[in-house]
Backbone bond lengths (Angstrom), bond angles and torsions (degrees), N, CA, C in turn:
res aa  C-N    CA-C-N  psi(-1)  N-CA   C-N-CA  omega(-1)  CA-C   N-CA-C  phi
1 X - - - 1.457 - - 1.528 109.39 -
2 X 1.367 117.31 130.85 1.707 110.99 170.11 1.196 101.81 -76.72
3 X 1.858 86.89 159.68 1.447 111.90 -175.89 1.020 109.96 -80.63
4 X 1.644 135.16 136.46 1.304 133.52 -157.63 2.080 92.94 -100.39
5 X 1.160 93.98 163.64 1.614 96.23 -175.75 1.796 102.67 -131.22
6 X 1.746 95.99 87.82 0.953 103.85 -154.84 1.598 95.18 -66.84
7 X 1.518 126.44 -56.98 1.201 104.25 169.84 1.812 171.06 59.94
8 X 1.918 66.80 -124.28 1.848 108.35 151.41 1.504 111.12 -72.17
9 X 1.325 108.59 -35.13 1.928 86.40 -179.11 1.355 105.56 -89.13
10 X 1.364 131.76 -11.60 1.895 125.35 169.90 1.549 109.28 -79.71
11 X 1.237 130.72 -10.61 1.904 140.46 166.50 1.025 77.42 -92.13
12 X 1.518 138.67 -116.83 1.424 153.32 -82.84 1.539 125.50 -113.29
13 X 0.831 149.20 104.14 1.736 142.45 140.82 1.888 86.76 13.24
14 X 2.112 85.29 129.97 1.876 87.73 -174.62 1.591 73.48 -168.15
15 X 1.861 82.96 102.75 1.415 101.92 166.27 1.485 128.90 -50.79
16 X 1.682 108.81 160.15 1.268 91.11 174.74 1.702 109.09 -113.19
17 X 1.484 95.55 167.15 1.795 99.81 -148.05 1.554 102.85 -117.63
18 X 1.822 96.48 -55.92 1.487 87.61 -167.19 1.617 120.59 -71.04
19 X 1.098 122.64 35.33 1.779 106.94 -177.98 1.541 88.38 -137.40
20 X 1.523 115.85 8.11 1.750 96.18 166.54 2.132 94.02 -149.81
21 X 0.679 100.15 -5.79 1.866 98.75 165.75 1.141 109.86 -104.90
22 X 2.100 99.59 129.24 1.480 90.01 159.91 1.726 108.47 88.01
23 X 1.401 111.80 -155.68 1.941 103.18 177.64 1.630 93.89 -64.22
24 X 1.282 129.41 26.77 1.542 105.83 -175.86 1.144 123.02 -106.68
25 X 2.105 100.64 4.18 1.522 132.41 -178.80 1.783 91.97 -61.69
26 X 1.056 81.50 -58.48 1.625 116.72 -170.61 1.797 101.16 -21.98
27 X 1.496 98.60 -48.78 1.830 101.73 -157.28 1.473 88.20 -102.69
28 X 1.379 118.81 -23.67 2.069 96.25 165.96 1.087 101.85 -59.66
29 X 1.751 136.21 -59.85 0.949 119.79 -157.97 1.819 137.53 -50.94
30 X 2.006 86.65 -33.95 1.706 119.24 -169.59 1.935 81.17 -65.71
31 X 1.619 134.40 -15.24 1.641 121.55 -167.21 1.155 115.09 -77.81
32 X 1.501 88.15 -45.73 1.584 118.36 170.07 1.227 132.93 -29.30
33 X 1.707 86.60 -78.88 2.157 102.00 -174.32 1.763 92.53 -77.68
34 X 0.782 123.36 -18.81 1.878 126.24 -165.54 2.191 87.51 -81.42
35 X 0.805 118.02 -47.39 1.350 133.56 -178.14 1.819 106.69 -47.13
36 X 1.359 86.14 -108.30 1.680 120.16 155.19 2.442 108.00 -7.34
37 X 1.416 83.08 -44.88 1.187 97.21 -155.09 1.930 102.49 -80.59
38 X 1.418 86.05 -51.82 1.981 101.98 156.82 1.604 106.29 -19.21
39 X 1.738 86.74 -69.56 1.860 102.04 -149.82 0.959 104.41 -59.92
40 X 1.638 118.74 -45.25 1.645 119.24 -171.49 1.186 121.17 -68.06
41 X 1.450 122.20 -8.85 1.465 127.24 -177.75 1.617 106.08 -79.76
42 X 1.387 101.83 -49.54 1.321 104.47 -172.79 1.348 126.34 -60.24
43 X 1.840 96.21 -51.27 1.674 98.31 167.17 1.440 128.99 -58.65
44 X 1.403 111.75 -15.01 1.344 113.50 -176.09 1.509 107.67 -91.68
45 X 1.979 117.82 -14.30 1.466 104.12 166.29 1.870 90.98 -73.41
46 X 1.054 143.07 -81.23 1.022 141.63 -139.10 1.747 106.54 -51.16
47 X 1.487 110.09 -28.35 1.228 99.31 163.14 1.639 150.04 -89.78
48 X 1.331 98.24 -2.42 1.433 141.85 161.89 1.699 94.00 92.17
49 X 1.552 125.27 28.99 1.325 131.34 -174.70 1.533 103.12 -66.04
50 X 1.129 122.51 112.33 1.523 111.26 160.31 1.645 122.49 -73.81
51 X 1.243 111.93 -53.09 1.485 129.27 161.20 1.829 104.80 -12.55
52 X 1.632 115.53 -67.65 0.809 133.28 -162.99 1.670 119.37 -73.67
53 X 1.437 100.30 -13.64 1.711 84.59 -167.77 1.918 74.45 -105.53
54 X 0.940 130.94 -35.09 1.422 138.89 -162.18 1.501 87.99 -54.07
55 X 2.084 126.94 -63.15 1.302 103.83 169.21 1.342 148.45 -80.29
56 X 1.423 108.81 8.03 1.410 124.40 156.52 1.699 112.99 -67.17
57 X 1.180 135.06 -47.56 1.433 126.49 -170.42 1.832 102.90 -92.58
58 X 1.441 113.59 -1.45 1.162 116.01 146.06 2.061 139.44 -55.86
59 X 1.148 74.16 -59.29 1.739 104.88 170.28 1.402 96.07 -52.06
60 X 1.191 123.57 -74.98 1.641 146.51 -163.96 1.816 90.39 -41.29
61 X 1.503 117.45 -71.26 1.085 131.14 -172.34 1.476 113.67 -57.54
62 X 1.462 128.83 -48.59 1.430 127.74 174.08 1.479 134.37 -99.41
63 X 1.422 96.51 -11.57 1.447 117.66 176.59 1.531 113.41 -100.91
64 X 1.619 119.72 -63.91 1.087 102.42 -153.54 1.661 111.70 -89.32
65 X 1.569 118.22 -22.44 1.309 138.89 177.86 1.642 104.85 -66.44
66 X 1.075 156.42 -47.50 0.817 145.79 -146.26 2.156 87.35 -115.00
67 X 1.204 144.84 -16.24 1.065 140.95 152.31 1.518 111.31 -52.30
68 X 1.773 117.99 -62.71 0.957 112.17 173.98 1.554 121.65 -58.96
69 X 1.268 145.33 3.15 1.326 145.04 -172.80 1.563 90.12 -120.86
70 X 1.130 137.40 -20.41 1.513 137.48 160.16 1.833 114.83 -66.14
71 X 1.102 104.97 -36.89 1.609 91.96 173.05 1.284 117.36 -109.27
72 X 1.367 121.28 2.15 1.556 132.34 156.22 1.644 119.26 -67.61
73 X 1.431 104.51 -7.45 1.666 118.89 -170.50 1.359 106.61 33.61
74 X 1.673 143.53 -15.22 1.458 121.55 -173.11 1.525 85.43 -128.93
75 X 1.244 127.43 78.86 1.578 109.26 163.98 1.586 131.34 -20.10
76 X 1.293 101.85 -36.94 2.048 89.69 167.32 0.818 101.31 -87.40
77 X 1.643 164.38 14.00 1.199 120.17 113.27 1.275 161.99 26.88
78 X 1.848 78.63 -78.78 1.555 110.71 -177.33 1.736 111.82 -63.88
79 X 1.048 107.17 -44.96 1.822 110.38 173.22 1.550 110.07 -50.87
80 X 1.454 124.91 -30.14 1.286 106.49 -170.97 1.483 100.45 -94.23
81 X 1.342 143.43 8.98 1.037 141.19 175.15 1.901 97.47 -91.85
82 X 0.895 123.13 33.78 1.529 111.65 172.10 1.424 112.74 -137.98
83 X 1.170 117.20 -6.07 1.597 118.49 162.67 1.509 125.66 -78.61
84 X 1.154 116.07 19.14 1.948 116.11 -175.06 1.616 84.95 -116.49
85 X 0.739 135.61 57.69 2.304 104.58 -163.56 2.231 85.22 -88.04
86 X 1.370 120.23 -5.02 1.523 107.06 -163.93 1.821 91.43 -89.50
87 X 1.375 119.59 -14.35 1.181 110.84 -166.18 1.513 118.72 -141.32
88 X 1.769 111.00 1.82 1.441 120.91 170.94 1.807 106.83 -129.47
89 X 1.162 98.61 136.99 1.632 128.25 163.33 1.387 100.73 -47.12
90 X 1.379 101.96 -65.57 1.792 104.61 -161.76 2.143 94.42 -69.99
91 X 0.768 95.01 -30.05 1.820 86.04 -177.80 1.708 105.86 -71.38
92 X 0.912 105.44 -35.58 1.866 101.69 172.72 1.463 119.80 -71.91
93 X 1.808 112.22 -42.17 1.171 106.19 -172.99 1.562 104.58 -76.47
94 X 1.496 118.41 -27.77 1.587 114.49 179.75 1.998 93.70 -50.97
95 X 1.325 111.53 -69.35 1.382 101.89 -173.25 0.831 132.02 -33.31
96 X 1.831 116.12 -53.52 1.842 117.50 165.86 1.271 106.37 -43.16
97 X 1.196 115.30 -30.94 2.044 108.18 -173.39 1.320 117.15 -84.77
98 X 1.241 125.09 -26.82 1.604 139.06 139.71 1.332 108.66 -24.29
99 X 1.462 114.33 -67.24 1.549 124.67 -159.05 1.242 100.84 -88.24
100 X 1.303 135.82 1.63 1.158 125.55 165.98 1.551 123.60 -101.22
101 X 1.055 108.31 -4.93 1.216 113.32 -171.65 1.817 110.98 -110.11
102 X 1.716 102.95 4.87 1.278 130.12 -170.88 1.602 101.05 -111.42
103 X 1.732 113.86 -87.27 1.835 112.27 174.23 1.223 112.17 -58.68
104 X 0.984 152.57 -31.49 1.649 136.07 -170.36 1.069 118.41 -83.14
105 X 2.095 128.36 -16.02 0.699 147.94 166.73 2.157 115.77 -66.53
106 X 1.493 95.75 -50.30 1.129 114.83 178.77 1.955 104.04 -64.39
107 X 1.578 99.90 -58.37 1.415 84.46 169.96 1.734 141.24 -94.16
108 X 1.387 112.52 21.34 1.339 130.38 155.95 1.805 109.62 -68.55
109 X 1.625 110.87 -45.83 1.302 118.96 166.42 1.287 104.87 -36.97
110 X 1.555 103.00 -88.33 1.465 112.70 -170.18 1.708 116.10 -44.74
111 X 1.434 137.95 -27.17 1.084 149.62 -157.81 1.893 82.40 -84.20
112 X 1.309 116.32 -77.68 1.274 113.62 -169.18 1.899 115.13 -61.62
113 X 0.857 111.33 10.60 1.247 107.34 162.85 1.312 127.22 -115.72
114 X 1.640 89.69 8.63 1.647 84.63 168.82 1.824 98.30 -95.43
115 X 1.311 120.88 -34.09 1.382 134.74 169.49 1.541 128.85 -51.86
116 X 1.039 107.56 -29.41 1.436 110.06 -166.55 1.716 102.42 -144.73
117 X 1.521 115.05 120.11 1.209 148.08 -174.33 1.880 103.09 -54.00
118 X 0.837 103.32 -58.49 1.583 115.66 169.78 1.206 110.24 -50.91
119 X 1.423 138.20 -66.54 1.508 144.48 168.14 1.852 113.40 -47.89
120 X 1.266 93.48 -32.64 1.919 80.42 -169.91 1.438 92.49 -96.75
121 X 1.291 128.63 -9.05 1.993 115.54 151.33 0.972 126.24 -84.49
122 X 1.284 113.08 7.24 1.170 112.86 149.44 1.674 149.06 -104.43
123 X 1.649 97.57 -29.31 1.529 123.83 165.03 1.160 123.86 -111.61
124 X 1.472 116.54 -5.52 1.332 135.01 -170.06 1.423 117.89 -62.85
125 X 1.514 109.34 -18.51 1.350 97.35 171.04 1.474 117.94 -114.86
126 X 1.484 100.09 31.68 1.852 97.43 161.70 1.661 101.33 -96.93
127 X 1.499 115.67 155.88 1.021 130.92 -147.02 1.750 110.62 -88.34
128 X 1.691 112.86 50.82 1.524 142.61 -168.45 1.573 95.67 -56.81
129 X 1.471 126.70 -56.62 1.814 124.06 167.84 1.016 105.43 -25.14
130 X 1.401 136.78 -60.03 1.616 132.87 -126.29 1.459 83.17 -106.81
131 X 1.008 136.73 -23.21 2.220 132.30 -154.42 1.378 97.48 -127.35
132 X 1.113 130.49 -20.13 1.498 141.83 -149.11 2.037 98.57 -72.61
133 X 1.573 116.62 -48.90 1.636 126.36 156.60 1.570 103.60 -53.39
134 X 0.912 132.57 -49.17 1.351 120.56 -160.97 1.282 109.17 -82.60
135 X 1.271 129.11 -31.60 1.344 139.66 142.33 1.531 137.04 -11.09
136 X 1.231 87.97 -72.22 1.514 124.81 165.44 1.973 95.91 -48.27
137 X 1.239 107.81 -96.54 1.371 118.85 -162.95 1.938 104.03 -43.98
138 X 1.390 115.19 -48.80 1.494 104.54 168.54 1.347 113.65 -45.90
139 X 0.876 109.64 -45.20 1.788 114.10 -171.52 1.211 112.03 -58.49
140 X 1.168 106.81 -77.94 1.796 110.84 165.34 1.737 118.46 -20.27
141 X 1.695 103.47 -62.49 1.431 94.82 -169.79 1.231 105.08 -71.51
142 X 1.468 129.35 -22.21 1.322 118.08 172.39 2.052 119.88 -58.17
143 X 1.102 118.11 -44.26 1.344 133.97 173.30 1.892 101.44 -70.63
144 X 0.934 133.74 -19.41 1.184 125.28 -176.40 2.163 107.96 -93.85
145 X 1.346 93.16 -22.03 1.184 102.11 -163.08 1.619 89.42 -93.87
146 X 1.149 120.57 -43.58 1.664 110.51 -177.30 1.381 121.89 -69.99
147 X 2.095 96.57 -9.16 1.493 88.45 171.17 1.944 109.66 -92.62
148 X 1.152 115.51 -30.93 1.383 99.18 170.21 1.719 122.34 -87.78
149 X 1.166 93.81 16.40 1.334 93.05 178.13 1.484 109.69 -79.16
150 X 1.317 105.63 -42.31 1.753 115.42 175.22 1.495 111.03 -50.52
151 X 1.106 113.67 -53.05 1.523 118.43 176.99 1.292 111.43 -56.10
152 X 1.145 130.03 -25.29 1.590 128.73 -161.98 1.906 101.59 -88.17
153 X 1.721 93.36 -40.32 1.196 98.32 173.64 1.915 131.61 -49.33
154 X 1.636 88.79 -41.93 1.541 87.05 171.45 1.300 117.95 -93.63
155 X 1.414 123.47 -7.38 1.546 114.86 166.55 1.496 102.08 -68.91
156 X 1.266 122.81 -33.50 1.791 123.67 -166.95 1.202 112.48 -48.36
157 X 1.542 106.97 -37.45 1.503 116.30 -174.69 1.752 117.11 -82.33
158 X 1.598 93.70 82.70 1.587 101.17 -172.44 1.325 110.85 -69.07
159 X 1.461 131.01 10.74 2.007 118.92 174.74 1.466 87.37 -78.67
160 X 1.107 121.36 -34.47 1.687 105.42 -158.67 1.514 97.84 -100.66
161 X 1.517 110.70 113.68 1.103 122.39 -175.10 1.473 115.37 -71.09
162 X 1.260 144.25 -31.55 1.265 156.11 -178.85 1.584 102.71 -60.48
163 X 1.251 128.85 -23.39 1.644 129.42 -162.41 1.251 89.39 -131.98
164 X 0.976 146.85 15.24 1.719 145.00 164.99 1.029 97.58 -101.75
165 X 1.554 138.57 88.48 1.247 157.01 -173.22 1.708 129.11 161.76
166 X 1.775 98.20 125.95 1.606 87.43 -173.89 1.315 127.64 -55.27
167 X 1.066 119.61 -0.58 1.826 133.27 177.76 1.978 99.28 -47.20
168 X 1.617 87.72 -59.47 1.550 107.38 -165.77 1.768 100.97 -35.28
169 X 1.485 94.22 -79.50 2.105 86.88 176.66 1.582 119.36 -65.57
170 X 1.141 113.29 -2.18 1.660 105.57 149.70 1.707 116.98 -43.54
171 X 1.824 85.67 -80.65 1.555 97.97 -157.64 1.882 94.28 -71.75
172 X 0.845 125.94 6.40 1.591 109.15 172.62 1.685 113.15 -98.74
173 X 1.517 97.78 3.32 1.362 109.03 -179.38 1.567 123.12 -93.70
174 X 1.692 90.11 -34.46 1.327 113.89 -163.20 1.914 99.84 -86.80
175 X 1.785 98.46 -33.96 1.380 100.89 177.63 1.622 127.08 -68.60
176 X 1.374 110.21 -28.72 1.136 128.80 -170.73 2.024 101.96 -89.38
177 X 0.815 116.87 4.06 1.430 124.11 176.36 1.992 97.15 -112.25
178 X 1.107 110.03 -46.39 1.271 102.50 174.60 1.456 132.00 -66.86
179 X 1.817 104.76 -28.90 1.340 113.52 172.02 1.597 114.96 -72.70
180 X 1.384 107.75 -15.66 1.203 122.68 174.53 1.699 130.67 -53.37
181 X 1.730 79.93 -59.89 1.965 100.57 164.60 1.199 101.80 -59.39
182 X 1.536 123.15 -49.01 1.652 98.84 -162.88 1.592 111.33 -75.93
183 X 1.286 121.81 -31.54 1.506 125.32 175.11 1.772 97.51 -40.40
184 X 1.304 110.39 -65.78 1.511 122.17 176.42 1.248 123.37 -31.76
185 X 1.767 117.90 -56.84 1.201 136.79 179.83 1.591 104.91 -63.05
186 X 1.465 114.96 -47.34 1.673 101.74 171.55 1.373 125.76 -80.34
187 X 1.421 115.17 23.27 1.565 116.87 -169.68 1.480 102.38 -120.11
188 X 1.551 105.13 -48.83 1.621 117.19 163.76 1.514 112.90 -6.54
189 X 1.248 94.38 -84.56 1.661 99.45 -168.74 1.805 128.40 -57.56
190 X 1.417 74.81 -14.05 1.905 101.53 -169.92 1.472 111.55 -76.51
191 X 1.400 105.59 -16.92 1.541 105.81 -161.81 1.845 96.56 -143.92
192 X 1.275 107.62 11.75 1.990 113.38 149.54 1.426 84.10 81.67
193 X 1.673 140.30 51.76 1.619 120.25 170.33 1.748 100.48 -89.14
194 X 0.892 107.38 177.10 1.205 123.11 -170.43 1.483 117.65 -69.64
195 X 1.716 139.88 147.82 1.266 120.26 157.51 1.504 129.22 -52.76
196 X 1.378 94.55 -15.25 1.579 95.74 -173.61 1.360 107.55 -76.54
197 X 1.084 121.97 -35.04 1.696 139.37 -175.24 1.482 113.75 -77.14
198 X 1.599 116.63 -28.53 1.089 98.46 164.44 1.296 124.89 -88.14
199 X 1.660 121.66 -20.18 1.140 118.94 178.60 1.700 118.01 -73.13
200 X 1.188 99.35 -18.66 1.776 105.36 170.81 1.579 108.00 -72.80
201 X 1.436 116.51 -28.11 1.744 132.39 163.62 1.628 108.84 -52.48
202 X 1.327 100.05 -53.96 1.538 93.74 -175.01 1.453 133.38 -86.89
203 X 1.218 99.62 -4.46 1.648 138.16 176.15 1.330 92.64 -63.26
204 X 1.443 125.45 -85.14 1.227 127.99 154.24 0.866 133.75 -6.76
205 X 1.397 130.99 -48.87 1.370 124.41 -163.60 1.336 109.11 -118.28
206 X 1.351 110.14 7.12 1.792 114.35 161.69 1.729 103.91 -73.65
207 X 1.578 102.94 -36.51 1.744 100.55 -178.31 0.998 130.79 -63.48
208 X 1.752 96.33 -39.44 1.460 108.43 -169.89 1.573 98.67 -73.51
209 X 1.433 120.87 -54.63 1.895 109.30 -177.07 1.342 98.49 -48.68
210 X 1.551 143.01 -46.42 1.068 126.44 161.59 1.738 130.91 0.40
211 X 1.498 81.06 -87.58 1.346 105.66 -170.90 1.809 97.50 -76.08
212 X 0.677 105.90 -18.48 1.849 77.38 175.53 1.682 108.91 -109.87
213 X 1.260 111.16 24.52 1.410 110.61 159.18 1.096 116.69 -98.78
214 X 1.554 112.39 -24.60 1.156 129.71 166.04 1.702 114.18 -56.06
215 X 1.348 110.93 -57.99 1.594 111.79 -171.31 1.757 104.95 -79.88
216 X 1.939 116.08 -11.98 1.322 100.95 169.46 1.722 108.65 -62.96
217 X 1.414 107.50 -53.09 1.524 91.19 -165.23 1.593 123.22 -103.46
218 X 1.902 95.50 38.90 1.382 98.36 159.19 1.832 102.78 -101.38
219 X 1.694 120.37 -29.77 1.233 139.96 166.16 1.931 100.97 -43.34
220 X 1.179 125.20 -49.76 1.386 127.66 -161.35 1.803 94.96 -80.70
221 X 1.772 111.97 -53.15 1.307 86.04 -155.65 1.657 95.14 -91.86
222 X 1.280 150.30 12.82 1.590 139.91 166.62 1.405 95.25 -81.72
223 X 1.495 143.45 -25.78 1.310 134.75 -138.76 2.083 90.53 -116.05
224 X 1.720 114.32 -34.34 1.256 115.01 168.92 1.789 105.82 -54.94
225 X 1.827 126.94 -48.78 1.075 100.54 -178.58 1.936 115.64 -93.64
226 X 0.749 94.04 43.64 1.380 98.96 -171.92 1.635 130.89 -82.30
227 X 1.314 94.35 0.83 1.345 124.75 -168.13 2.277 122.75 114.94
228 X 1.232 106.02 -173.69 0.820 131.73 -161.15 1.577 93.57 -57.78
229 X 1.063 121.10 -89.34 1.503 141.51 -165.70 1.627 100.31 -61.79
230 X 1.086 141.43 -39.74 1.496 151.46 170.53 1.858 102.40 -51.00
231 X 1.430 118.27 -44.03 1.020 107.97 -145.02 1.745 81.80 -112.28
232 X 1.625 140.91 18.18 0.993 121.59 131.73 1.533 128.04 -68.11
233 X 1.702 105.60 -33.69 0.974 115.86 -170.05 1.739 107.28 -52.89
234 X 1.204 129.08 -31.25 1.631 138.62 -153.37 1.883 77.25 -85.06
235 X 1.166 112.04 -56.53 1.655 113.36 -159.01 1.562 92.46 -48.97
236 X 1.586 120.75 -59.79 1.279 100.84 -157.22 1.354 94.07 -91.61
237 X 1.385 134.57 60.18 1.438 125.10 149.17 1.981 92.70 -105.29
238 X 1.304 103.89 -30.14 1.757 100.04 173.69 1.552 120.15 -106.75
239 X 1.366 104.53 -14.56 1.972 100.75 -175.79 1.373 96.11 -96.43
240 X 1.774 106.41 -41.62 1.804 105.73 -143.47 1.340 108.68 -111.17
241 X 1.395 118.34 -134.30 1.501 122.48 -143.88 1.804 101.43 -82.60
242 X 1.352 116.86 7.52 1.599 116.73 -170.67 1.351 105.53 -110.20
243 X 1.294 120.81 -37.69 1.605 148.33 172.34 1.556 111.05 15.03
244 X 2.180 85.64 -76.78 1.776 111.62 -171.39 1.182 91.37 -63.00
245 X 1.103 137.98 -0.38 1.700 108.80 -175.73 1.382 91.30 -117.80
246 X 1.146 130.50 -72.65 1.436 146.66 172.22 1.449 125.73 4.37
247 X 1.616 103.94 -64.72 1.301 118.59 170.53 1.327 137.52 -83.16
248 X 1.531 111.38 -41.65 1.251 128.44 158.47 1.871 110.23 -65.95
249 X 1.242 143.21 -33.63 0.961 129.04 -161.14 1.351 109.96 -124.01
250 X 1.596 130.16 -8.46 1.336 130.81 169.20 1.283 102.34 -112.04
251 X 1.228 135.19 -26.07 1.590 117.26 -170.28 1.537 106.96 -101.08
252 X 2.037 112.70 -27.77 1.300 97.51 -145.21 1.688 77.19 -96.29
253 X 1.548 117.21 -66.20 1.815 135.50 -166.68 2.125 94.75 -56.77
254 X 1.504 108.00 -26.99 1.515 106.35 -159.11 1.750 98.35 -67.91
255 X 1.279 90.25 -63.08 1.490 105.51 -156.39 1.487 111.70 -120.92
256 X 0.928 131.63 -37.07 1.712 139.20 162.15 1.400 102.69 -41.41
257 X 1.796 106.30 -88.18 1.345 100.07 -176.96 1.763 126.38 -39.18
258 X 0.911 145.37 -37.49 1.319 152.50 -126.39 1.549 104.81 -106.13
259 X 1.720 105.60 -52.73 1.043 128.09 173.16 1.478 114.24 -49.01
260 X 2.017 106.73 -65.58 1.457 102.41 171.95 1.583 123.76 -40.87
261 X 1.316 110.15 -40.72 1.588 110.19 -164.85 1.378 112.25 -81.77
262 X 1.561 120.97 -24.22 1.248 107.12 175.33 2.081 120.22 -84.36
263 X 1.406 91.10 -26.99 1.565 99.49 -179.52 1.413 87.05 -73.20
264 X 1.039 151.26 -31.23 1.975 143.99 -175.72 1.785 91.87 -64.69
265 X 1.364 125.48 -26.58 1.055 118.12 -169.23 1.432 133.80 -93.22
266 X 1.116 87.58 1.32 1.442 128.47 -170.31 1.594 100.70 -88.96
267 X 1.613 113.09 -10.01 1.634 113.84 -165.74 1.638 87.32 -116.30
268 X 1.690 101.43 -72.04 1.258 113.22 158.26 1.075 146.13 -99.73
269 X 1.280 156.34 158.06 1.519 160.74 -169.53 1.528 78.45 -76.51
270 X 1.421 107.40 143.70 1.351 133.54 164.54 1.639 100.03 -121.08
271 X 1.556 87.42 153.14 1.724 106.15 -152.95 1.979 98.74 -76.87
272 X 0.731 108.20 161.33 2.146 115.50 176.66 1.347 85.11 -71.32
273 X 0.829 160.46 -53.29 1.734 144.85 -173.92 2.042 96.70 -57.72
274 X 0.763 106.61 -91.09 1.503 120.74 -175.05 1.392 103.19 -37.09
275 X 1.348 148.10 -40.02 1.311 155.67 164.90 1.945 99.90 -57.36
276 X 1.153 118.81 -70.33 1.191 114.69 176.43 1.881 123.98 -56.86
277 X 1.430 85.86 -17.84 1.462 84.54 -179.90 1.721 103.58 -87.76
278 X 1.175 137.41 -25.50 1.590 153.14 149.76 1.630 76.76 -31.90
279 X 1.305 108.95 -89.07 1.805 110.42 -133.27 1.655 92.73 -67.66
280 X 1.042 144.44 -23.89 1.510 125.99 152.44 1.402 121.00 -34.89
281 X 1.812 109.72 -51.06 1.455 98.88 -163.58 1.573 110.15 -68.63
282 X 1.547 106.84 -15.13 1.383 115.32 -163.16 1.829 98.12 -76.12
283 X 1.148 113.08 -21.01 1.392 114.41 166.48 1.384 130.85 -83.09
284 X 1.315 95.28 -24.95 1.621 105.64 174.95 1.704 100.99 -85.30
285 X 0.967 115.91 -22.69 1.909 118.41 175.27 1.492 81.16 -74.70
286 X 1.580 144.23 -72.95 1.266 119.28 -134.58 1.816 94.01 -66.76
287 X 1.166 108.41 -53.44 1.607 97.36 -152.40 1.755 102.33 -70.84
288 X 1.344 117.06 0.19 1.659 97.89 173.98 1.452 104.90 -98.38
289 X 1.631 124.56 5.90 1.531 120.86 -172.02 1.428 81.36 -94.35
290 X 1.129 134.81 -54.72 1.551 131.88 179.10 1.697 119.84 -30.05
291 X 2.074 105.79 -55.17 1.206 120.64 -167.27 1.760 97.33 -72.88
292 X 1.201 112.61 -44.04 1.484 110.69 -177.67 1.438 136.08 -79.96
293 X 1.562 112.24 -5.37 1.150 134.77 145.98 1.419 135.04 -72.37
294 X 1.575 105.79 -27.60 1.621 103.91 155.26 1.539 121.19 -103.76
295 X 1.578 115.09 -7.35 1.686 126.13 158.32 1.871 100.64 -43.13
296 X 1.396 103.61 -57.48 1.281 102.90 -144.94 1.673 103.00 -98.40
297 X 1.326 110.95 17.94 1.472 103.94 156.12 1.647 130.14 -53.32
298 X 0.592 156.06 148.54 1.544 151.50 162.04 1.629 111.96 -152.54
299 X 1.828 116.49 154.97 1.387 110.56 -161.91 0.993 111.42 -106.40
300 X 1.314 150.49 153.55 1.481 125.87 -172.80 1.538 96.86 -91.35
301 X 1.784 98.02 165.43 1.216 107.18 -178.44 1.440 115.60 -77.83
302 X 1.789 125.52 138.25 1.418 144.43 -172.28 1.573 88.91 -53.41
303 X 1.031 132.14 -58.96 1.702 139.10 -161.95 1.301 126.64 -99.73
């Protein structure tokens, strides 16, 4: 174990470490695919995508579950984090992640058996009509809840003044709907959807970078005056230890790039290479707004 310098952390700004150093890759990542994975479910009920919610509760199942039991180092653990749900974030959102990995499963069944001839001779005669709505709506609130649940998690943590703010489950709301379109936008072409469907995809996701460029730099400048310790946090998203990722990968690949290429598209059709290469950056913006939002925590000093 390092020696802590107790000290330096009663003077000084003393970053925070464990939720992005080390196993702490581990739990950006579990924000990420748990995020990403939300959005795509949802948009893909509203779009009647099967493809799409099928690889959203994928992700959830191989990606984000077994991340979160990677930076928990004792997987049972994880069970005792689900008995507080009246008074912890992380005990509710574990549950939404429970329930998601339970209804969406149940109604992906039922979904593909209305689709595929093979599946409904086989499950077709459990009673999917009558449960098949209720399905649906569990599912959803389950995926809606694991996406603000993450956000709630890092506002919860009131030492770090920079993420003690409703901004935080804003932009993890707004991000996780955007990582969504782009998951979508690179799947589109992969699985023969329609032009019409993708352009209603990209429609989308001109708003959403919109709107969450909007809530980045209302998030930067309420949180710069926000006090003392908040308003290092903004410096080292541009001076300090968050920077290389920060700038290059949330402002320029996040939201810059993405934006230009779809408003260009708006004149001209941009090619399925160049469109997919947009909805990448829009993924590489979500998961470095994640990494650079818990980079740039820091605690204020006791003295």
């Amino acid at each position: 174990m390092a020696k802590i310098n107790y000290a330096k952390y009663m003077a000084d700004f003393t970053p925070q470490r464990e939720w992005v150093e080390g196993k702490g890759l581990f739990l950006v990542i579990a924000f990420f695919t748990g995020g990403i994975a939300g959005g795509l479910y949802l948009i893909s009920l509203l779009q009647n995508f099967f493809a799409g919610a099928l690889a959203a509760w994928l992700i959830v199942m191989l990606v984000k579950f077994p991340s979160h039991m990677l930076f928990l180092g004792h997987p049972f653990r994880f069970w005792r984090l689900l008995w507080r749900p009246n008074t912890s974030w992380v005990s509710r959102t574990m549950i939404a992640e429970m329930m998601f990995s339970v209804f969406p499963f149940l109604q992906l069944a039922a979904w593909a058996s209305r689709l595929d001839p093979t599946m409904h001779a086989l499950i077709g005669w459990l009673p999917w009509a009558s449960i098949y709505p209720v399905l649906v709506v569990l599912s959803a609130f389950a995926a809606f809840a694991m996406i603000t649940g993450t956000g709630f998690i890092i506002a919860g943590a009131t030492g770090i003044q920079a993420w003690n703010t409703t901004m935080v489950p804003l932009l993890m709301v707004s991000y996780s709907f955007l990582g969504g379109t782009g998951l979508m936008l690179l799947m589109s072409p992969l699985v023969g959807r329609s032009a019409q469907d993708l352009h209603a995809v990209e429609a989308l996701a001109l708003w959403l970078l919109a709107i969450t460029a909007f809530l980045v730099l209302v998030y930067l400048w309420t949180v710069y005056y926000a006090g003392p310790a908040a308003k290092r946090s903004v410096t080292e998203l541009f001076k300090g230890r968050a920077a290389p990722v920060f700038i290059p990968g949330v402002l320029v690949l996040g939201l810059l790039v993405p934006i230009v290429v779809l408003l260009a598209g708006l004149v001209s059709p941009p090619s399925t290479t160049v469109i997919a290469a947009a909805a990448l950056c829009e993924l590489i913006g979500g998961f470095s707004m994640r990494y650079s939002l818990l980079k740039a925590g820091v605690f204020a000093p006791l003295v």
